[in-house]
C-alpha positions in Angstrom: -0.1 30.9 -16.1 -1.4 34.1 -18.3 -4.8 35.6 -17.2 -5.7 37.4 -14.1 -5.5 35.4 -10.8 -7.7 36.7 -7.4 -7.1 35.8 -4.2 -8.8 32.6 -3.0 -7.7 31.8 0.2 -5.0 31.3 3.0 -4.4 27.3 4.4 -1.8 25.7 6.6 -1.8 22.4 4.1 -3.3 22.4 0.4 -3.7 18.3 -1.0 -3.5 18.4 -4.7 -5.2 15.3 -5.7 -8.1 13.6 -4.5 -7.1 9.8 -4.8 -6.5 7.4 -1.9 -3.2 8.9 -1.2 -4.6 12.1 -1.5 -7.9 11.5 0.9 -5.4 9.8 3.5 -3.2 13.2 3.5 -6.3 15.7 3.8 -8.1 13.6 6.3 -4.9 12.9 8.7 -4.2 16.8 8.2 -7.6 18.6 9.4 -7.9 15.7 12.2 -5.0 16.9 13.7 -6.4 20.6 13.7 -4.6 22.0 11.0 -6.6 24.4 8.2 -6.6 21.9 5.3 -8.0 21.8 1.1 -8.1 19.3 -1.1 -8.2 19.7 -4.8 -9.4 17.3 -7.1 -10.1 17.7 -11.3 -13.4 16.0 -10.3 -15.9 15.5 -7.5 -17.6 12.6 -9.0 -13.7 10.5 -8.2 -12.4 11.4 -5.1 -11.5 7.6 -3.8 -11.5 6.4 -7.3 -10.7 2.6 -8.0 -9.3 3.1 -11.6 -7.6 -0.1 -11.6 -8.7 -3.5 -9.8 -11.9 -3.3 -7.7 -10.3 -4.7 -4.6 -8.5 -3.4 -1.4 -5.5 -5.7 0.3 -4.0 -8.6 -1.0 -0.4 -9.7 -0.3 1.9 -7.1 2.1 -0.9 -4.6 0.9 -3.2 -6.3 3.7 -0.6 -5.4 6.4 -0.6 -1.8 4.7 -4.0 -1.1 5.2 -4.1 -2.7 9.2 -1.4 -0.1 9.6 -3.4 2.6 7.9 -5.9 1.7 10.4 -4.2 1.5 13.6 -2.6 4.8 12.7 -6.2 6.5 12.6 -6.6 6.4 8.7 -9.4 5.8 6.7 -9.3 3.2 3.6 -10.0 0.3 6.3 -13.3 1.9 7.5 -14.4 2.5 3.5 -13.2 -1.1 2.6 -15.5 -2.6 5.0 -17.9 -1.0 4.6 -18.3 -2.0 1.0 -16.8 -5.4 0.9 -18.1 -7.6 -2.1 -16.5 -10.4 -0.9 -13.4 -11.3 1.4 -10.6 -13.8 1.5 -7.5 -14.6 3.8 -4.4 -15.3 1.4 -1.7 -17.6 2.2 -3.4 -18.9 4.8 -1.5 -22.2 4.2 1.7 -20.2 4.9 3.1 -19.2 8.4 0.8 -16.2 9.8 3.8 -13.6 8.8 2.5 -13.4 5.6 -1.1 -13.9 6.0 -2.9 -10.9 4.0 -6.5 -9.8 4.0 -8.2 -9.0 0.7 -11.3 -7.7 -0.1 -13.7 -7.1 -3.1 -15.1 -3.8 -3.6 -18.1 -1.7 -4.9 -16.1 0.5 -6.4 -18.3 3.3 -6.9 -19.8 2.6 -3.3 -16.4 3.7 -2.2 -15.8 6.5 -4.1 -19.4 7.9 -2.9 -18.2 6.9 1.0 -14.7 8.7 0.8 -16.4 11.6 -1.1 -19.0 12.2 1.9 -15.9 11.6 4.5 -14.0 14.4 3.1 -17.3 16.5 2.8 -18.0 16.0 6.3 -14.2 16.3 7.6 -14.4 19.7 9.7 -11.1 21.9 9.2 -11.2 20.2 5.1 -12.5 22.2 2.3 -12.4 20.3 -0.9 -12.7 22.2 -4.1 -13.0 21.0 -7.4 -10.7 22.6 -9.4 -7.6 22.1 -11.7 -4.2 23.2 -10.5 -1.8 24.4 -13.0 1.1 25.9 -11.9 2.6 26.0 -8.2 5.2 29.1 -6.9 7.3 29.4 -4.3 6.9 32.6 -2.6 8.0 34.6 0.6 4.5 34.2 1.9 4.4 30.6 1.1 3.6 28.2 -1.8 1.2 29.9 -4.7 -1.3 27.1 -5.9 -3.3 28.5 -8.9 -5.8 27.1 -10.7 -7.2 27.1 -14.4 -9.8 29.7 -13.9 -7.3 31.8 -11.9 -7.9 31.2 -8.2 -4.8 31.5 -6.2 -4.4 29.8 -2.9 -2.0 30.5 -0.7 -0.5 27.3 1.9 2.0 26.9 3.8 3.0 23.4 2.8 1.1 21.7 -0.7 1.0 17.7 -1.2 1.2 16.5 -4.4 -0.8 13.2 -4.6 -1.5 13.3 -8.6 -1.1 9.8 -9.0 -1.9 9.1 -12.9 -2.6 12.6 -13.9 0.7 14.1 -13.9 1.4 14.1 -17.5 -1.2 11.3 -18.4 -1.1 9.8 -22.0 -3.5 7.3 -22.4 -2.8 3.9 -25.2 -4.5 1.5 -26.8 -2.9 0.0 -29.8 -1.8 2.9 -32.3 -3.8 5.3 -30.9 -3.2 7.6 -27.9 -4.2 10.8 -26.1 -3.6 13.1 -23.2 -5.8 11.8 -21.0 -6.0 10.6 -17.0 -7.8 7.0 -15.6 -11.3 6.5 -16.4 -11.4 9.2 -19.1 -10.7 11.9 -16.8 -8.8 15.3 -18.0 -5.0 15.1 -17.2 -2.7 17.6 -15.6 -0.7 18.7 -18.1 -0.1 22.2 -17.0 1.0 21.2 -13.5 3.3 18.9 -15.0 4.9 21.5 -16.9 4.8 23.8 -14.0 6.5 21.3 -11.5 9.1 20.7 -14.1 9.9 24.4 -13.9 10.2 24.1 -10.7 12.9 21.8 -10.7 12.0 18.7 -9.4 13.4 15.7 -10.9 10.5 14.1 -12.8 10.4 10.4 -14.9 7.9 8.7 -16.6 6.5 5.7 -15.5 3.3 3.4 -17.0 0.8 1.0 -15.5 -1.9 -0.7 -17.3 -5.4 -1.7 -16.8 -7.6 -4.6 -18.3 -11.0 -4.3 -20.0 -14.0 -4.3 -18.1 -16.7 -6.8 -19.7 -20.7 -7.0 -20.0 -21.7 -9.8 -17.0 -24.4 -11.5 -19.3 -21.6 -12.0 -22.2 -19.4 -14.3 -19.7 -19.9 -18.3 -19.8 -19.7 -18.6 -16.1 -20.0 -22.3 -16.4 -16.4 -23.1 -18.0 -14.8 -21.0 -14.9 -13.5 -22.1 -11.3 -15.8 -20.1 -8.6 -14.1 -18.7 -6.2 -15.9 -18.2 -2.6 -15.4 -16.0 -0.1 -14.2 -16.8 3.4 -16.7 -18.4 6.0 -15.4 -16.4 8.7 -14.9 -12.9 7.6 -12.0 -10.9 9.1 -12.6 -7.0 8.7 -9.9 -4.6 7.9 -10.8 -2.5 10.8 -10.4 -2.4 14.2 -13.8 -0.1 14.4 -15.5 -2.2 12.4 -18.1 -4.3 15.5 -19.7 -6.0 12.6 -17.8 -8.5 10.4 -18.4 -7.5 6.2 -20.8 -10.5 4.7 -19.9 -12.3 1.3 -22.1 -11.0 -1.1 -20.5 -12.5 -4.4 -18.5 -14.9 -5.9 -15.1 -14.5 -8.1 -14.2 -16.8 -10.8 -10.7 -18.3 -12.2 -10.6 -18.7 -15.7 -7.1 -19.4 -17.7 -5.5 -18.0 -21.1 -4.5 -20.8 -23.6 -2.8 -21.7 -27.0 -5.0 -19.2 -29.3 -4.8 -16.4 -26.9 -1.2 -16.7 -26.9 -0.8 -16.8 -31.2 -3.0 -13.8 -31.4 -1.0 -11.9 -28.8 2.5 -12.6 -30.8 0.6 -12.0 -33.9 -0.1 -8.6 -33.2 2.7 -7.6 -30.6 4.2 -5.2 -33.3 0.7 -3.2 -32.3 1.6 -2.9 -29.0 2.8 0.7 -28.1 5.3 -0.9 -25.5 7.0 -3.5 -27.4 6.9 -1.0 -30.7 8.7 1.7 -28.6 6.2 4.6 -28.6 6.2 4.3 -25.0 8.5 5.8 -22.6 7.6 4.7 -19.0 9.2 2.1 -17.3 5.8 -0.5 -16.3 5.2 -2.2 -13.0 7.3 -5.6 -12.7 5.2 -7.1 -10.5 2.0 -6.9 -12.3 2.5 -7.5 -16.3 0.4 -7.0 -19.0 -1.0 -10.4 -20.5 1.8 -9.4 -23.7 4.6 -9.1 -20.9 3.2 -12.5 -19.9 3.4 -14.3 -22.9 6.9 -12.3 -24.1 8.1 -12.9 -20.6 7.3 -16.7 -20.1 7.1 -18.0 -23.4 7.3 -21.7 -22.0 4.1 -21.5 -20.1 0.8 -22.8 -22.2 -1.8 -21.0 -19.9 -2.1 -17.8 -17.5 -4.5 -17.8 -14.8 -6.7 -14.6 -14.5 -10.1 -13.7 -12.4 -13.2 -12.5 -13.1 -14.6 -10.7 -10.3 -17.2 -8.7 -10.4 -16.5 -4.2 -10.0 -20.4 -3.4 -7.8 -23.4 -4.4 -7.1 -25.2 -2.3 -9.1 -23.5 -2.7 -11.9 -22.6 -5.5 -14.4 -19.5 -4.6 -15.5 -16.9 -7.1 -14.9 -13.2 -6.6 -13.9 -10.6 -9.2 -16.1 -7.9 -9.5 -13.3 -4.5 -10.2 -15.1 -5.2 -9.6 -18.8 -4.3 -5.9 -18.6 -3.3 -4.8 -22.2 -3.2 -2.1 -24.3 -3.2 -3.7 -27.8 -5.7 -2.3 -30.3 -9.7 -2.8 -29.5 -9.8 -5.3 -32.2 -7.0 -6.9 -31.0 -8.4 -7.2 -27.6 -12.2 -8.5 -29.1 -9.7 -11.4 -30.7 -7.5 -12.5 -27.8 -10.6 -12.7 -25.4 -12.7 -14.5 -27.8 -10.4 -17.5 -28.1 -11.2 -18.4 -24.6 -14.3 -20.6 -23.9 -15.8 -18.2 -20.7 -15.6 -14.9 -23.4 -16.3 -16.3 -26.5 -19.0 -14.3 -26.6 -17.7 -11.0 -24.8 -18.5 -7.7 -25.1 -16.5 -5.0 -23.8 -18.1 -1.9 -21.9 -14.7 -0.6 -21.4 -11.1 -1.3 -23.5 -8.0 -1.9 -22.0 -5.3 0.7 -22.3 -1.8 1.6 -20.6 -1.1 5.0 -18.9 1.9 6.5 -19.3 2.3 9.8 -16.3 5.3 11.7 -14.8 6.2 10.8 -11.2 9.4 12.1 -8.7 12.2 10.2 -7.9 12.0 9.2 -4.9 15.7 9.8 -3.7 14.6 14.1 -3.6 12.6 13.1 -0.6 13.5 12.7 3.3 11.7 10.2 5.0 9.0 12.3 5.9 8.3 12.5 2.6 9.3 16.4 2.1 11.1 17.4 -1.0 14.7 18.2 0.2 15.4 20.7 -1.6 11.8 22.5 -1.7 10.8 23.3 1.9 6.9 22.6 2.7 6.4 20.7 -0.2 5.6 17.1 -0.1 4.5 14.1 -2.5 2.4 10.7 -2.1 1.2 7.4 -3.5 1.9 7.2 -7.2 3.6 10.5 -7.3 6.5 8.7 -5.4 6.9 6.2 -8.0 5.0 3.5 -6.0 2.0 1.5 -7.3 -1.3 0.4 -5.8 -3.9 2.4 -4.1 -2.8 0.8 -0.3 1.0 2.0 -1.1 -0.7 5.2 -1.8 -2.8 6.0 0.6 0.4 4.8 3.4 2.6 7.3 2.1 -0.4 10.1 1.8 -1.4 9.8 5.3 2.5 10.1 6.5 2.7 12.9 4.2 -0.6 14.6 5.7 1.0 14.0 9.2 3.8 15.3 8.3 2.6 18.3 6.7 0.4 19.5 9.3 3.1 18.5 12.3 5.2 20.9 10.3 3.1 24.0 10.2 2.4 23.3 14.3 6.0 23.3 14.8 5.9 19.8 16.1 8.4 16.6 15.5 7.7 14.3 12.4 7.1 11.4 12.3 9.2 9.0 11.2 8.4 5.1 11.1 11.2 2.4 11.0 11.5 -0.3 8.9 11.0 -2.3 12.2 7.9 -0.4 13.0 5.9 -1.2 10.1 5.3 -1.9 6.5 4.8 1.5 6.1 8.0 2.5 7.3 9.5 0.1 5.3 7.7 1.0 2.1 9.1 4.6 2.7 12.6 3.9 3.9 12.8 1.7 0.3 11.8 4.6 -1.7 13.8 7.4 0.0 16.9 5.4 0.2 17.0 2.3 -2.7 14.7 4.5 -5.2 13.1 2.3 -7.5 13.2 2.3 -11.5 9.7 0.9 -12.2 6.5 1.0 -10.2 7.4 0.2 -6.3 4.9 -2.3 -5.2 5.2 -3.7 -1.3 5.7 -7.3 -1.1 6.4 -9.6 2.1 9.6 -10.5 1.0 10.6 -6.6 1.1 10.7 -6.8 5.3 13.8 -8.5 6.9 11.3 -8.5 9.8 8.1 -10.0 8.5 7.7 -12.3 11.4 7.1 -8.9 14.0 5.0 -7.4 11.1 2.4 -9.3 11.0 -1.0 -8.4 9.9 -2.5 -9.4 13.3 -0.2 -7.4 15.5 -0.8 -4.1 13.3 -2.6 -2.4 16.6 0.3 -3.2 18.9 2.4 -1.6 17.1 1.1 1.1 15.7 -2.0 2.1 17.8 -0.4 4.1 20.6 1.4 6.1 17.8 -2.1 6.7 16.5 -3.2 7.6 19.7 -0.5 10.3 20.9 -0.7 12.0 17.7 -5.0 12.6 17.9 -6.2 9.8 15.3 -6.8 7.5 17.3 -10.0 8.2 19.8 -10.1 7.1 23.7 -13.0 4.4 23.0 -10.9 2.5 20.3 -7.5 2.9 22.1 -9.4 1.5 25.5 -10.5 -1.3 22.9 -6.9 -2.2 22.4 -5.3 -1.6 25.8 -8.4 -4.6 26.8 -6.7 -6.5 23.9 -3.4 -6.5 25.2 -4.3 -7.0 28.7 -6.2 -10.7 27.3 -3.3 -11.4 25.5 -0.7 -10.7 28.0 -3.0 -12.7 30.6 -4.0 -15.5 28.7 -0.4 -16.3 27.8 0.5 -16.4 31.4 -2.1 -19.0 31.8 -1.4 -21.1 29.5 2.2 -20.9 30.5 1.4 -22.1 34.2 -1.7 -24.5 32.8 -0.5 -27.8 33.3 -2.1 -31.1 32.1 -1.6 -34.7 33.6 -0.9 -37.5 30.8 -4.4 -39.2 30.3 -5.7 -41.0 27.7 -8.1 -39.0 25.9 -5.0 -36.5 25.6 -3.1 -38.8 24.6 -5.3 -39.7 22.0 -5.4 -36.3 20.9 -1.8 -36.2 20.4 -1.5 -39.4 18.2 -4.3 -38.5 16.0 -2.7 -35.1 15.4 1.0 -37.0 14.7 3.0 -35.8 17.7 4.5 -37.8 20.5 2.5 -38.9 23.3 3.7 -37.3 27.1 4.1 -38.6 30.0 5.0 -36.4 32.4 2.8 -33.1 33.2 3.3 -30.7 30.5 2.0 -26.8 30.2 -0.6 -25.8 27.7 2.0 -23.5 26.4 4.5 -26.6 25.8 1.9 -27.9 24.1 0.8 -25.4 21.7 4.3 -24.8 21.0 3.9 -28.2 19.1 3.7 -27.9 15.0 0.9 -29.9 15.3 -1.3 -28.8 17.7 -3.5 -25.4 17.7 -5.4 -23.3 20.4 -9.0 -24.6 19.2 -8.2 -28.9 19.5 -6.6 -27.8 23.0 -10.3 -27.2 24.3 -11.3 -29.8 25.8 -8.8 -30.8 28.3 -8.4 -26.3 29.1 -11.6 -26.0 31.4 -10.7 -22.7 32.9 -10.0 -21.7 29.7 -11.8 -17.8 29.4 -14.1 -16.9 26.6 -12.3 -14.4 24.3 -12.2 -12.8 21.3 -10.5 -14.4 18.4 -8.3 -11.8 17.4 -6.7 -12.4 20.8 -6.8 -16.0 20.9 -4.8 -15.7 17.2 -2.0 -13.3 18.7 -1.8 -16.0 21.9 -0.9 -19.2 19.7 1.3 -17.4 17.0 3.2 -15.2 20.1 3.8 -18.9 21.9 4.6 -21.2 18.6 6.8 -18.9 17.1 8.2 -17.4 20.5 12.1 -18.2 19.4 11.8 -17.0 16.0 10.8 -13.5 17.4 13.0 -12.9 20.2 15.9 -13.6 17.4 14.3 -11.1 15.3 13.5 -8.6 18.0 17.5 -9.2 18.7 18.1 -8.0 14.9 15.5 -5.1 15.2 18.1 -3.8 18.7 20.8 -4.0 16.3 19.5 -2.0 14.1 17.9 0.0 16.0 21.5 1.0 17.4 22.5 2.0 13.7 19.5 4.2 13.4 20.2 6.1 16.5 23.6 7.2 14.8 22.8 10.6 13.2 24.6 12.2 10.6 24.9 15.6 9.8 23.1 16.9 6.5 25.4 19.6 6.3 28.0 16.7 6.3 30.8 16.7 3.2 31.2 12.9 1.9 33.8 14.5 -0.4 36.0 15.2 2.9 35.8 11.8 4.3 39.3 9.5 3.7 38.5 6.0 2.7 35.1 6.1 1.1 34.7 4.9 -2.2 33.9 7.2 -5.0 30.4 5.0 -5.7 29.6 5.4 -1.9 30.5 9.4 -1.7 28.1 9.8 -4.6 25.4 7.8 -3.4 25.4 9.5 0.1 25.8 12.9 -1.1 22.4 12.4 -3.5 20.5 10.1 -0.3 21.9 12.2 2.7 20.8 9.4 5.1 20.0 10.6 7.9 21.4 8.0 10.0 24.1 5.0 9.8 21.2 3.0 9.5 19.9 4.5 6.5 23.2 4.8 4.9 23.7 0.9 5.4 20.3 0.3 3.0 22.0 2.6 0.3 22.9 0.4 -2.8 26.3 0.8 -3.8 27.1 1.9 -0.2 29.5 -1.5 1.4 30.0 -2.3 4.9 33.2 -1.1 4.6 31.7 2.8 3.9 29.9 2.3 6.4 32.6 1.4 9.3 34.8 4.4 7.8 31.5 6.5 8.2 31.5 5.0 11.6 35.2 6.0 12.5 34.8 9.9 10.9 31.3 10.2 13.2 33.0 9.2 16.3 36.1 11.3 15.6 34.7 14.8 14.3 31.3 14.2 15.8 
């Protein structure tokens, strides 16, 4: 940068960017005692919810449980300003069970503001950083009015500043979410650097005036009756406060669209990022699956205190005129008006494979990146990886082991181990189907697995881990019982069992034996189970799925030894694939960019075959 520069400070980490990735990493750092900052471009959107105004959903559910049990944060905030709540999939098996909540949005943003105001060991400046150095006294960060801070390790959580170019139709800008400035310098800056930067895009759908919406024509869509809270703090279930609504796309929506698709920046070429797969523009939609006469999307509703509604799956970034048109030809927005456009983003992000799974650059010491930064979408992908990277970081400067999560461990882990060691070459969003072990990672376990990780590290306080040690106790008791709980044949049970379509008994049977059935659950079981004890329903849930599904988990436990054995087979980094007889040329220079850090890892590789991996076996047990 040209200009003077002074001296602004010394700090064991420095988080540059204040999103959810970047709260997660400033927060986890300064808990564990380590002398932390947190930059932001602007106060007013640290926690910001630029995109959908909701927390959890599908696999992101699980995310945030694991954020929680590990001692983070956006599980607190999301409770505390649910809008409404819903369990998906709950006519699914409970592996993929997912919590998802509605959100103020800007009741968030104000809570994680205050948390990281009131976070001791966290200063949090508002400032642009443009250019970062690498010197013998540690990583320079210096900002646009000259301030240089000096850290020991810097986390870059910039999610969709970096670079940000903002579209709509014809016309775009430099420009980051919401209107806010982008970093352009620090682009520039990291570039220089030398890390291996790409573009990627996402997209975000209008936001519309409340009293312009024919709610009448729309599906409402209620919240749950019982409401199940993202945290494990949280005494005091969130209440429903709204409703959503499910509207659909038709005919005329789809005409204007390929009417006008020349005037979309995407499908003209003027942009240059690879978009998000999983989550399509409504052009994608109609390019994509040109056979299907209507798309569903939701109307749900972005605070409160504000009337601004949030048009889930119509992202776009035609022209404003264009976007008038297309929502006009549907009955519930015939009369819409828009307080704020769609428009696509287009921002630089790393590729993954620079990273180990700790999430530090591998060939820049000290320096770390998060959330969007990573090439992964959504804010509970991004605050995961920011909290890991925040661990990290501040283990690191106390001369302490990372932390590491398996694939087996976690979502989390899994998330990370996909990025570090498949890459990705569009926007990585977490789904179920990305765990071989989705039956051990359930939502509802989360604690059990995760908690006592929390705990030894210093997130995790004595009063909620004596919380969960109680849990397990239940669990581990009541299981017992039901397991030596046995029931005469009778006819009232009998009864039971006919109504619910199973066969009759004759014989004593176990309560266990019995809850093992499809067909029967914990709650129908009442009546006959009078020493049955009162507990809490997040224990009772963890009893019946533990019993039911009892074979399916030992056989995936058994898979999780396996691999388990893989992982504990290190490999040197200072190992040469070159020197190795019998590995494919595709596998020597997918391992030499990766440098797993274990047969394990080295398996996941694509373009890595079994058979590179039993020669990789063979060198490690004969040079190593």
């Amino acid at each position: 940068m040209n200009g003077k520069t002074y001296h602004a400070g010394e700090y064991r980490v420095a988080v540059i960017g204040g999103g959810h990735a970047g709260v997660e990493a400033a927060l986890a750092a300064a808990r564990l005692g380590v002398k932390t900052i947190l930059f932001t471009i602007s106060m007013d959107w640290v926690g910001n919810m630029p995109c959908n105004p909701s927390i959890g959903g599908t696999a992101k559910g699980h995310l945030v449980r694991e954020l929680d049990a590990l001692g983070g944060e956006m599980g607190k905030a999301a409770d505390r300003n649910t809008l409404q709540s819903r369990m998906l999939n709950l006519g699914k098996g409970p592996a993929v069970h997912s919590l998802r909540a509605q959100i103020d949005r800007r009741a968030y943003s104000e809570y994680m503001k205050h948390a990281v105001e009131l976070q001791p060991g966290l200063d949090v400046k508002q400032c642009e950083i443009v250019d970062l150095v690498k010197r013998e006294d540690g990583w320079h960060c210096l900002s646009k009015l000259g301030a240089d801070f000096v850290c020991e390790t810097v986390i870059l959580a910039t999610g969709t500043f970096l670079g940000g170019r903002v579209y709509v139709g014809e016309v775009n800008y430099p420009s980051g979410p919401d209107g806010n400035f982008p970093a352009t310098a620090l682009a520039e800056s990291l570039k220089k650097l030398g890390l291996p930067l790409r573009r990627f895009k996402t997209g975000t759908p209008a936001r519309v005036a409340r009293d312009s919406i024919d709610f009448s024509v729309t599906e409402v869509q209620e919240g749950d009756a019982r409401v199940v809270p993202f945290s494990y703090s949280t005494k005091t279930p969130p209440e429903n406060k709204v409703v959503c609504h499910i509207a659909y796309t038709n005919d005329q929506t789809k005409q204007v669209i390929l009417r006008n698709l020349d005037r979309s920046p995407l499908y003209a070429g003027e942009i240059e990022g690879v978009g998000p797969r999983y989550c399509p523009s409504i052009e994608d939609k109609i390019v994509r699956f040109a056979d299907k006469k209507r798309h569903q999307f939701f109307i749900e509703p972005c605070g409160i205190h504000t009337e601004e509604m949030y048009l889930q799956g119509l992202s776009s970034s035609l022209p404003e005129e264009v976007q008038i048109e297309l929502y006009q030809t549907m009955d519930c927005l015939k009369n819409v008006k828009i307080i704020r456009n769609a428009y696509a983003i287009e921002y630089d992000c790393v590729d993954p494979l620079a990273m180990h799974a700790t999430l530090e650059m591998k060939d820049f010491p000290g320096l770390y990146g998060a959330g969007q930064f990573n090439g992964s979408s959504g804010y509970e992908e991004a605050a995961a990886q920011g909290l890991i990277a925040g661990i990290n970081a501040a283990l690191k400067v106390q001369e302490k082991e990372p932390l590491v999560l398996s694939r087996a461990s976690s979502y989390i882990g899994t998330l990370i181990d996909d990025l570090v060691t498949k890459g990705c070459m569009d926007p990585y969003r977490m789904m179920t189907s990305r765990s071989e072990y989705r039956l051990l990672l359930r939502q509802d376990n989360a604690d059990e697995r995760l908690m006592p990780i929390g705990y030894r590290l210093g997130l995790i306080g004595e009063d909620l881990y004596a919380e969960f040690c109680e849990r397990v106790r239940q669990k581990e008791q009541e299981i017992e019982r039901l397991n030596t709980t046995f029931l005469a044949p009778g006819e009232a049970l009998n009864r039971l069992l006919c109504e619910r379509g199973t066969a009759r008994v004759t014989t004593g049977v176990s309560l266990a034996d019995l809850l093992r059935r499809p067909q029967i659950d914990y709650a129908c079981l009442e009546p006959f189970d009078r020493e049955r004890p009162s507990l809490p329903f997040e224990v009772t849930e963890k009893v019946e799925i533990e019993i039911k599904y009892e074979g399916y988990i030992k056989r995936q436990q058994a898979q999780v030894n396996e691999m388990l054995r893989l992982e504990n087979k290190r490999i040197p980094q200072d190992i040469c694939y070159e020197k190795i007889h019998g590995l494919r040329l595709e596998a020597v220079e997918k391992l030499g960019k990766v440098r797993p850090a274990n047969i394990g890892q080295a398996s996941r590789i694509s373009g890595v075959s079994p058979a590179d991996v039993s020669v990789l076996l063979i060198y490690l047990s004969t040079f190593h």
